[in-house]
C-alpha positions in Angstrom: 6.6 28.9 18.2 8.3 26.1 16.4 11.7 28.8 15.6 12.0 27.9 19.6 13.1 24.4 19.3 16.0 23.6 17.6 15.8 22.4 13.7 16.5 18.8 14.5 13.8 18.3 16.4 11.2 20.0 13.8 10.1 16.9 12.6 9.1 15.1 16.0 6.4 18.0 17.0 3.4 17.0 16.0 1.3 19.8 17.4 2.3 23.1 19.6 -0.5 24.3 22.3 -0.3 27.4 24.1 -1.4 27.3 27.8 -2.2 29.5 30.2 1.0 30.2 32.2 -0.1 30.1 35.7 2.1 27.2 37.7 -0.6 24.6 36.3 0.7 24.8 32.6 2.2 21.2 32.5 -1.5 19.8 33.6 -3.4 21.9 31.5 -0.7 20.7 28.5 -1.9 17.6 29.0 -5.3 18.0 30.1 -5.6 19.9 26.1 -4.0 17.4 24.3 -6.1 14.5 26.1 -9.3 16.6 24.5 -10.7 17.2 28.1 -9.9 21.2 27.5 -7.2 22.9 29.5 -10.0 23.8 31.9 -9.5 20.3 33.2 -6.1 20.6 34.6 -7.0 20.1 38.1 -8.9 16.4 37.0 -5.5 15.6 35.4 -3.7 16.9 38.4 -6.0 14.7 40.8 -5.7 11.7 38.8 -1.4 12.0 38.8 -1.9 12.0 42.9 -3.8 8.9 42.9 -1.3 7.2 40.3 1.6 8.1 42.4 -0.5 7.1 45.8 -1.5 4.2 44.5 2.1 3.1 43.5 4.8 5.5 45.4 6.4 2.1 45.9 7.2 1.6 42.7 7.7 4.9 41.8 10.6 5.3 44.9 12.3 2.2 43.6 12.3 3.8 40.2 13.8 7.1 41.5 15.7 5.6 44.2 14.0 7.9 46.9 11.5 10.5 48.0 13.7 13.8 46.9 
């Protein structure tokens, strides 16, 4: 997988994981690379919708907005 990036870059990956592709990939990324198991992507997902609960204030000031 590592011919996919370009050869500058080569040297900042660290590690390549292979998720399953099914609209939760992004979550189970980082679910897997936490050590919690891609299995765990809805815990990671749950966790993100507290964060940005908790602090949409900040994160709208940030982004300048809701869109």
């Amino acid at each position: 997988m590592l011919d996919q990036f370009q050869p500058f870059i080569h040297d900042f990956i660290d590690n390549i994981v292979d998720v399953k592709l099914d609209g939760n990939c992004g979550y189970r990324l980082v679910a897997d690379l936490s050590s919690m198991g891609e299995d765990s992507w809805l815990l990671v997902r749950n966790h993100l919708l507290k964060e940005l609960g908790k602090f949409s204030h900040e994160y709208i000031k940030l982004f300048g907005g809701t869109d």
